[in-house]
C-alpha positions as CSV (number, residue, x, y, z in Angstrom):
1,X,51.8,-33.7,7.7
2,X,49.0,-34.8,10.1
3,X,47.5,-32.8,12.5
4,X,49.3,-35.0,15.1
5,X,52.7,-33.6,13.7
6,X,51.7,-30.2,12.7
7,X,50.8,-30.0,16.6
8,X,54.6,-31.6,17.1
9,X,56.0,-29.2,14.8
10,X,54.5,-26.1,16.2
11,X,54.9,-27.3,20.3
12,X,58.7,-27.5,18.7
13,X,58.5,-24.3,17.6
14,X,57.2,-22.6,20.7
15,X,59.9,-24.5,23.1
16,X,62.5,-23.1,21.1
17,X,61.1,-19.5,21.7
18,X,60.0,-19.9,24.6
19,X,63.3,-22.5,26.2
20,X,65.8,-20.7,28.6
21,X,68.0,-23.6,28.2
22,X,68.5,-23.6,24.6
23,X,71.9,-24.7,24.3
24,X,71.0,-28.3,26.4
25,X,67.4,-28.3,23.8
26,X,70.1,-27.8,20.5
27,X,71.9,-30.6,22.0
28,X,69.0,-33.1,22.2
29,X,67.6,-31.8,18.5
30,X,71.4,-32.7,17.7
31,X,71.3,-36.1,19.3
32,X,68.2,-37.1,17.3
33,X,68.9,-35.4,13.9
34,X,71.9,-36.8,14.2
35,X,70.5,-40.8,14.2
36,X,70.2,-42.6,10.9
37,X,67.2,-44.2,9.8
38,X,67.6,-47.6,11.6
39,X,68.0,-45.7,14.5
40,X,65.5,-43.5,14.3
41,X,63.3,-46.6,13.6
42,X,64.6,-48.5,16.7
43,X,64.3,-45.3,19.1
44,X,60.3,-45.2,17.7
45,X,60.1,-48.5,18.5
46,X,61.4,-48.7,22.0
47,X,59.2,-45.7,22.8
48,X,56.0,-47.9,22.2
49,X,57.0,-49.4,25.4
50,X,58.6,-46.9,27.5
51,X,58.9,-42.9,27.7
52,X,62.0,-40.9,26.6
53,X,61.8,-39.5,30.6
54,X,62.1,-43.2,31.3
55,X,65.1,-44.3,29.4
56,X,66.9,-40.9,30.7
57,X,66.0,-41.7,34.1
58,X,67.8,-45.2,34.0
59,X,71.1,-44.0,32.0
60,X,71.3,-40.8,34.4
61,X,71.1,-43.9,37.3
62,X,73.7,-46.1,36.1
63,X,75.8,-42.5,35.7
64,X,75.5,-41.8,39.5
65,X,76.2,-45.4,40.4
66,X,79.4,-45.3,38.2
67,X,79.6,-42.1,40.0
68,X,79.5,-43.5,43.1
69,X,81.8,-46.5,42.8
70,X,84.2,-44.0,41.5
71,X,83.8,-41.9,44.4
72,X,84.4,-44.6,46.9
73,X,87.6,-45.9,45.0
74,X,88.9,-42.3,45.5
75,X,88.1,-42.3,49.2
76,X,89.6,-45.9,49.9
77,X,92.5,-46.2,47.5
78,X,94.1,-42.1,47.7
79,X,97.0,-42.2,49.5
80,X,96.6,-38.5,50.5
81,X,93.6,-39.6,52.0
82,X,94.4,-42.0,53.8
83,X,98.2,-41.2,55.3
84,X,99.6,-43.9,57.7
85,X,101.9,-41.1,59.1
86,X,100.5,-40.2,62.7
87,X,102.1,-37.0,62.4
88,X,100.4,-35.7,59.0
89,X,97.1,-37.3,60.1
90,X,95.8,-34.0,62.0
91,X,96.8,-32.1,59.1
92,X,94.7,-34.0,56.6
93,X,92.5,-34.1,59.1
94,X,92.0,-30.2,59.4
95,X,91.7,-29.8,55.4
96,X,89.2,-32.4,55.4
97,X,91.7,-35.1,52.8
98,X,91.8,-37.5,55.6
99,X,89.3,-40.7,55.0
100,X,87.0,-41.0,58.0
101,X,84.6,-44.2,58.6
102,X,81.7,-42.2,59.9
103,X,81.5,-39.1,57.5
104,X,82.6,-40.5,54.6
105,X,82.9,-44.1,53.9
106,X,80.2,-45.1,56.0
107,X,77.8,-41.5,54.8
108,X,78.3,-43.1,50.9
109,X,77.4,-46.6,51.4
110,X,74.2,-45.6,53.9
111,X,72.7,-43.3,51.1
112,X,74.1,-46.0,48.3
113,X,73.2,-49.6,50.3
114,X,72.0,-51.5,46.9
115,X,76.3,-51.8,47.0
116,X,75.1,-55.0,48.9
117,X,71.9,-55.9,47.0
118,X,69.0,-54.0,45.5
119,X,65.9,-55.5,47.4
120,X,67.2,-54.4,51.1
121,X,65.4,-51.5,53.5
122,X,67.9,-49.8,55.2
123,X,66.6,-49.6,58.8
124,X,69.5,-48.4,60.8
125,X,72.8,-46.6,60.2
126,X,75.3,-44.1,61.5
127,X,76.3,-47.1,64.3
128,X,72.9,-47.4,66.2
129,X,72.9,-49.9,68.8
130,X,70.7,-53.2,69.3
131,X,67.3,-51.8,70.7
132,X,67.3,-49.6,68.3
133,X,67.6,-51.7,65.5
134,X,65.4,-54.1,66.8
135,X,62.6,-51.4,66.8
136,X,63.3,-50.3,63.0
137,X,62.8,-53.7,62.5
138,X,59.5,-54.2,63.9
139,X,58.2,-51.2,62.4
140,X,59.5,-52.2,59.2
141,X,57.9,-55.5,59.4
142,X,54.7,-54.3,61.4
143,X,54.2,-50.9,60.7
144,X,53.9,-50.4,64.9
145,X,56.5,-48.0,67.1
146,X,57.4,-50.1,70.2
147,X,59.8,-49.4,72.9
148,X,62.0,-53.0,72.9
149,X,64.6,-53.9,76.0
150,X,67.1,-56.5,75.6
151,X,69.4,-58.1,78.2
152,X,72.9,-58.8,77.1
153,X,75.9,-57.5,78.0
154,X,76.9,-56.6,74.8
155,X,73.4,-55.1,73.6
156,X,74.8,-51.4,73.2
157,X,77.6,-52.9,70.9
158,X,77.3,-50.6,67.6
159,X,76.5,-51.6,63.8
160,X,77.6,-49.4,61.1
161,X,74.2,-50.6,59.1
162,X,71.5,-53.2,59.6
163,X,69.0,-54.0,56.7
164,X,66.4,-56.0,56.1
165,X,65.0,-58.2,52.7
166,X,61.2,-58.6,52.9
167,X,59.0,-60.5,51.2
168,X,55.8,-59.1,49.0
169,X,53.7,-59.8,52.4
170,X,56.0,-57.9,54.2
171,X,58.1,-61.0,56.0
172,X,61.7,-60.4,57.0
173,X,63.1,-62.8,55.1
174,X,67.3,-62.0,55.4
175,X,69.1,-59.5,57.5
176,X,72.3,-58.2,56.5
177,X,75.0,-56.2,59.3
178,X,77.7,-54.5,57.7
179,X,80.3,-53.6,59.7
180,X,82.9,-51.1,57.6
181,X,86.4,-50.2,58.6
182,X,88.4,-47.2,57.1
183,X,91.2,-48.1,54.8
184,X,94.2,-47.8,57.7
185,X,92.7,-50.5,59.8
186,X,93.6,-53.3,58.4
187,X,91.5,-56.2,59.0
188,X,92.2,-59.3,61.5
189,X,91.0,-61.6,64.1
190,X,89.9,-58.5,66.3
191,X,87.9,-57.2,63.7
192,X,86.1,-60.5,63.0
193,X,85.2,-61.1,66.9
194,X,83.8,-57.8,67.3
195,X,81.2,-59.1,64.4
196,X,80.7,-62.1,65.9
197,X,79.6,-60.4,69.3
198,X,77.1,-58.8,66.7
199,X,76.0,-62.1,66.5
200,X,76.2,-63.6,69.3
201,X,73.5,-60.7,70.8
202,X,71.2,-61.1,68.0
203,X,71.5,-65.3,68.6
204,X,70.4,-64.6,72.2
205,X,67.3,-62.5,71.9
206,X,64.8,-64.1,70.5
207,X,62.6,-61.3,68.4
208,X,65.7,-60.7,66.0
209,X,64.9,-64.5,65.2
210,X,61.4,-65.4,64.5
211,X,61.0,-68.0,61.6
212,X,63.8,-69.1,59.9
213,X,65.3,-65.8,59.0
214,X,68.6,-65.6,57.3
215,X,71.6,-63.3,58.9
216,X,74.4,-62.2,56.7
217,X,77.1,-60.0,58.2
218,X,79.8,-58.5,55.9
219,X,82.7,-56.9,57.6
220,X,84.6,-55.0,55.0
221,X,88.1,-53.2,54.6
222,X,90.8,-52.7,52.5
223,X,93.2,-55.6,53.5
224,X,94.0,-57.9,56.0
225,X,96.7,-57.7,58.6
226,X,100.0,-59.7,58.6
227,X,98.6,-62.3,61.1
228,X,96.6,-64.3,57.9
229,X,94.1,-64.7,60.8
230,X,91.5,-63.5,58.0
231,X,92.6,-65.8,55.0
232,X,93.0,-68.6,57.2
233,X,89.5,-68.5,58.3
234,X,88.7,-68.1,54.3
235,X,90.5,-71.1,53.4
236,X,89.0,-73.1,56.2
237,X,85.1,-72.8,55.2
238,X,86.2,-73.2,51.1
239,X,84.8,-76.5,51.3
240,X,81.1,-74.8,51.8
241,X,81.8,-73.6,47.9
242,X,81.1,-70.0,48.9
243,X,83.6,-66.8,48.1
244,X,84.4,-64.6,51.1
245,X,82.6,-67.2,53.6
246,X,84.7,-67.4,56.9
247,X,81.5,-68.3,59.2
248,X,78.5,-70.6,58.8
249,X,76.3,-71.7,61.5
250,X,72.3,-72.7,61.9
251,X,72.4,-74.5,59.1
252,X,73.7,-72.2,57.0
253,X,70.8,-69.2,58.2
254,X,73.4,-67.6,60.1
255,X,77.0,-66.5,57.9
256,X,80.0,-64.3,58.1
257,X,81.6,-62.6,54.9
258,X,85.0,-60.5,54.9
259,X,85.2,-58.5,51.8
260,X,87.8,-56.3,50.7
261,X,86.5,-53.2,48.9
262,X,88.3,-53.8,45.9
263,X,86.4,-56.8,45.6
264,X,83.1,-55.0,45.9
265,X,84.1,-52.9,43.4
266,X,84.9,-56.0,41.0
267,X,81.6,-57.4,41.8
268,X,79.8,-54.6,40.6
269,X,82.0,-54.5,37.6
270,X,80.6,-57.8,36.7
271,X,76.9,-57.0,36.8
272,X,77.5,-53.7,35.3
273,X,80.3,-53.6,32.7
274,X,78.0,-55.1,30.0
275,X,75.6,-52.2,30.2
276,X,78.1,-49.5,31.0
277,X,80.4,-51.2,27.8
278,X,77.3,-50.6,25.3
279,X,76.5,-46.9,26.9
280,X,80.7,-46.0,25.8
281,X,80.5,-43.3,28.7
282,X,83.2,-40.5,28.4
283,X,86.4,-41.3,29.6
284,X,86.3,-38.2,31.7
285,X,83.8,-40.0,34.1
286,X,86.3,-42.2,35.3
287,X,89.0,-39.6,35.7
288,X,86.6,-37.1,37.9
289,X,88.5,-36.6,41.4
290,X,88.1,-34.5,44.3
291,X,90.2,-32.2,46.5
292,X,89.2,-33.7,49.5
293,X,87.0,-37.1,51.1
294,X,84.5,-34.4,52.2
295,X,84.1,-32.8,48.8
296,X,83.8,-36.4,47.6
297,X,80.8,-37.6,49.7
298,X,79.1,-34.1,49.0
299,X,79.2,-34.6,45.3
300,X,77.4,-38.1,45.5
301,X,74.8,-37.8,48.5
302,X,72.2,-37.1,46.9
303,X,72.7,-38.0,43.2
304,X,69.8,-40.2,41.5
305,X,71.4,-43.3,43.1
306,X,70.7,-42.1,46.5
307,X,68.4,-44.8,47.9
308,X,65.6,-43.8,50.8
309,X,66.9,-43.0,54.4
310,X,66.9,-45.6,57.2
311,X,63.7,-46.2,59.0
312,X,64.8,-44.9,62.1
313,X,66.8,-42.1,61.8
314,X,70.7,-41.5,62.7
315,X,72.0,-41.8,66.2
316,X,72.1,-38.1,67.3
317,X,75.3,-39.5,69.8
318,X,77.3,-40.3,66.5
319,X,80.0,-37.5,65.8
């Protein structure tokens, strides 16, 4: 041996003395002895270029995410969750089963945003309302606290969460406004138009709209009511070659997207199942559930797929 791996050899040695964790360190020793020699080769070769600490890291990531995605299919799917029954509502309710917007659906997607893209800054959730967003926005942008006022009659409206895409000079360059609705509400024309007054106050005061800066709102929910207001609107702006489109204006800088969460779930499916196919996780990572929607959020809010907190923090009026 050289002195390189008589030093390995020995450091091996002492961690096994020395380890209070020695059944996880037996089951890494396993996991390596256990590699043929093309493997072995391969696993020497990929560490030229990155660190074991690395490669852990980054499966233990795309764990939490599946863990995530998991979670949030419990939370919006359960039945026992989410009872249309008025009467057993305070009942689920009190045991903490029933699916809230606030403390549940909306507290996983706020720590877990990258659900709509990985490059956003989260500047405001837990339903802040226009000034306040606009601040977060010129700190984000500026680095500068300022006190903002706007005039519009619909200015203390409330967004679920607002986030921003910048650029590597720190330009907004897109801001997204999701707007999420808990599984029993089923979405319709009324649940579009309270977006669009979203909208319509960010159109009408002017620092939300220096430059040409993109807007993308998403209102999501589980399905749409029986009026087809919804899948009308989505068959009227197919022509614009765009899934999920149902409003385009300023030359296309300004656009509406309804997305059921079943279809978020596919979407991420289809980035992920190519890398989640070659991992072969354990079945029992899909078949993890949870006694409640509170237990749920608790067991992913702060997982390695927890993304940084908003720039300015949660309304303290939110309950």
């Amino acid at each position: 041996l050289s002195n390189d791996n008589k030093k390995i050899t020995l450091q091996l040695l002492k961690l096994i003395m020395d380890n209070g964790n020695k059944p996880e360190l037996f089951k890494i020793l396993q996991g390596v002895i256990e590699l043929d020699e093309d493997e072995q080769k391969e696993l020497s070769g990929i560490l030229e270029y990155s660190s074991l600490s690395n490669i852990t890291r980054t499966i233990k990531l795309l764990c939490d995410r599946q863990k995530v995605i998991q979670t949030l299919k419990e939370i919006v799917f359960n039945k026992e969750f989410n009872s249309y029954e008025v009467k057993h509502v305070q009942e689920l309710v009190d045991k903490g089963l029933y699916a809230k917007e606030v403390p549940h659906i909306q507290e996983i997607v706020e720590n877990h945003y990258w659900l709509f893209g990985e490059q956003y800054n989260l500047i405001t959730a837990a339903e802040p309302d226009f000034e306040l967003a606009l601040k977060g926005m010129i700190k984000a942008e500026m680095g500068i606290e300022e006190e903002v006022h706007i005039e519009h009659p619909d200015k203390n409206k409330e967004m679920d969460l607002y986030m921003i895409r910048q650029d590597r000079q720190g330009r907004v360059t897109e801001n997204v406004v999701v707007e999420l609705k808990r599984p029993k509400i089923k979405l319709g024309e009324k649940e579009l138009s309270q977006v669009k007054k979203y909208m319509r106050v960010i159109k009408n005061t002017p620092r939300f709209n220096a430059g040409n800066v993109k807007w993308t709102f998403y209102l999501v929910g589980n399905e749409f009511d029986k009026s087809l207001y919804i899948p009308g609107e989505l068959e009227s702006h197919k022509f614009l070659g765009e899934q999920h489109l149902v409003h385009c204006q300023d030359n296309g800088l300004t656009k509406i997207y309804v997305l059921k969460w079943s279809e978020i779930f596919d979407d991420y499916s289809k980035r992920h199942d190519f890398l989640m196919e070659h991992l072969k996780l354990e079945e029992k990572l899909w078949l993890e559930t949870h006694e409640s929607a509170d237990d749920a959020v608790t067991a992913v809010e702060n997982n390695s797929a927890t993304l940084p907190e908003a720039i300015i923090p949660k309304n303290q009026k939110v309950v």
